[in-house]
C-alpha positions as CSV (number, residue, x, y, z in Angstrom):
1,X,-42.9,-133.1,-44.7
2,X,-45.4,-136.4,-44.2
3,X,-44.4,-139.2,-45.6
4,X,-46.8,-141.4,-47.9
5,X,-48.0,-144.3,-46.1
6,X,-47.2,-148.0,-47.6
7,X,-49.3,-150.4,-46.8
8,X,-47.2,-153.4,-47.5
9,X,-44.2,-154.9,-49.5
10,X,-46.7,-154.9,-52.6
11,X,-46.9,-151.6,-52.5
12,X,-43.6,-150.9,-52.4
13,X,-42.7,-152.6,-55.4
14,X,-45.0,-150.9,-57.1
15,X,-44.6,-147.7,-56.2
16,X,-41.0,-148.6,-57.6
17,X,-42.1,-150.4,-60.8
18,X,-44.2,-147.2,-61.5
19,X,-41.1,-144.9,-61.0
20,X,-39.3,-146.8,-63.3
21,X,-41.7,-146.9,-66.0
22,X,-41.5,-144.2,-68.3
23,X,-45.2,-143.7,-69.1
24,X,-45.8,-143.1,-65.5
25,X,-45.4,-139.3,-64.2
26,X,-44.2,-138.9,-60.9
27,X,-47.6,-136.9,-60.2
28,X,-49.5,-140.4,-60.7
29,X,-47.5,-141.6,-57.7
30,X,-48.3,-139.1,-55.8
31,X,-51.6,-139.2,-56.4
32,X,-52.2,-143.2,-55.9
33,X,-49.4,-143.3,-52.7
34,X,-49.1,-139.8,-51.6
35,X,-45.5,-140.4,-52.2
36,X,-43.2,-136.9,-53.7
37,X,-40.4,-137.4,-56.4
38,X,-38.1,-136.9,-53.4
39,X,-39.6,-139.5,-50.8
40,X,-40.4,-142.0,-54.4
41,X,-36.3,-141.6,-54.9
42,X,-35.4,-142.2,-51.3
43,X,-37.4,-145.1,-51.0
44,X,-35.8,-147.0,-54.4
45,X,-32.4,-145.9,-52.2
46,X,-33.6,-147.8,-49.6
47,X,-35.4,-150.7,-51.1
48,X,-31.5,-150.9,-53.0
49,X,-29.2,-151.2,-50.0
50,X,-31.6,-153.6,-48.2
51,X,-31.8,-156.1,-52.0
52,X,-27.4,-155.5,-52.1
53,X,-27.4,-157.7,-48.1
Protein backbone atom coordinates (compact mmCIF):
# COMPACT_ATOMS: atom_id res chain seq x y z
CA UNK A 1 0.00 0.00 0.00
CA UNK A 2 1.79 3.55 -0.90
CA UNK A 3 1.45 5.98 1.31
CA UNK A 4 0.17 9.66 0.37
CA UNK A 5 2.99 11.98 0.30
CA UNK A 6 2.88 15.21 2.68
CA UNK A 7 4.61 17.84 1.65
CA UNK A 8 4.91 19.69 4.96
CA UNK A 9 3.40 20.34 8.47
CA UNK A 10 0.70 22.51 6.56
CA UNK A 11 -0.39 19.78 5.04
CA UNK A 12 -0.78 17.75 7.65
CA UNK A 13 -3.00 19.82 9.52
CA UNK A 14 -5.06 19.93 6.93
CA UNK A 15 -5.41 16.83 5.89
CA UNK A 16 -6.54 16.53 9.69
CA UNK A 17 -8.84 19.60 9.79
CA UNK A 18 -10.54 18.12 6.62
CA UNK A 19 -11.06 14.66 8.42
CA UNK A 20 -12.56 16.26 11.09
CA UNK A 21 -14.92 18.32 9.21
CA UNK A 22 -18.10 16.76 8.54
CA UNK A 23 -18.78 18.18 5.12
CA UNK A 24 -15.66 16.71 3.85
CA UNK A 25 -15.85 12.95 2.49
CA UNK A 26 -12.93 10.89 3.05
CA UNK A 27 -12.79 10.52 -0.93
CA UNK A 28 -11.94 14.42 -1.08
CA UNK A 29 -8.88 13.50 0.88
CA UNK A 30 -7.94 11.12 -1.15
CA UNK A 31 -8.30 12.81 -4.05
CA UNK A 32 -6.36 16.29 -2.87
CA UNK A 33 -3.50 14.02 -0.72
CA UNK A 34 -3.67 10.56 -2.02
CA UNK A 35 -4.25 9.73 1.49
CA UNK A 36 -7.02 6.36 2.34
CA UNK A 37 -9.47 6.45 5.35
CA UNK A 38 -7.05 4.03 6.91
CA UNK A 39 -3.58 6.05 6.33
CA UNK A 40 -6.04 9.62 7.07
CA UNK A 41 -6.82 7.70 10.61
CA UNK A 42 -3.26 6.53 11.31
CA UNK A 43 -1.81 9.76 10.70
CA UNK A 44 -4.39 11.84 13.27
CA UNK A 45 -2.98 8.74 15.68
CA UNK A 46 0.25 9.90 15.08
CA UNK A 47 -0.02 13.66 14.81
CA UNK A 48 -1.97 12.78 18.70
CA UNK A 49 0.82 11.04 20.52
CA UNK A 50 3.53 13.39 19.15
CA UNK A 51 0.85 16.85 20.42
CA UNK A 52 0.38 14.51 24.19
CA UNK A 53 4.87 14.99 24.67
Amino acid sequence: MSEGIVSNSVDIDRIIEMAWEDRTSFDAIKLQFGFTEQQVIRLMRRENEIVQF
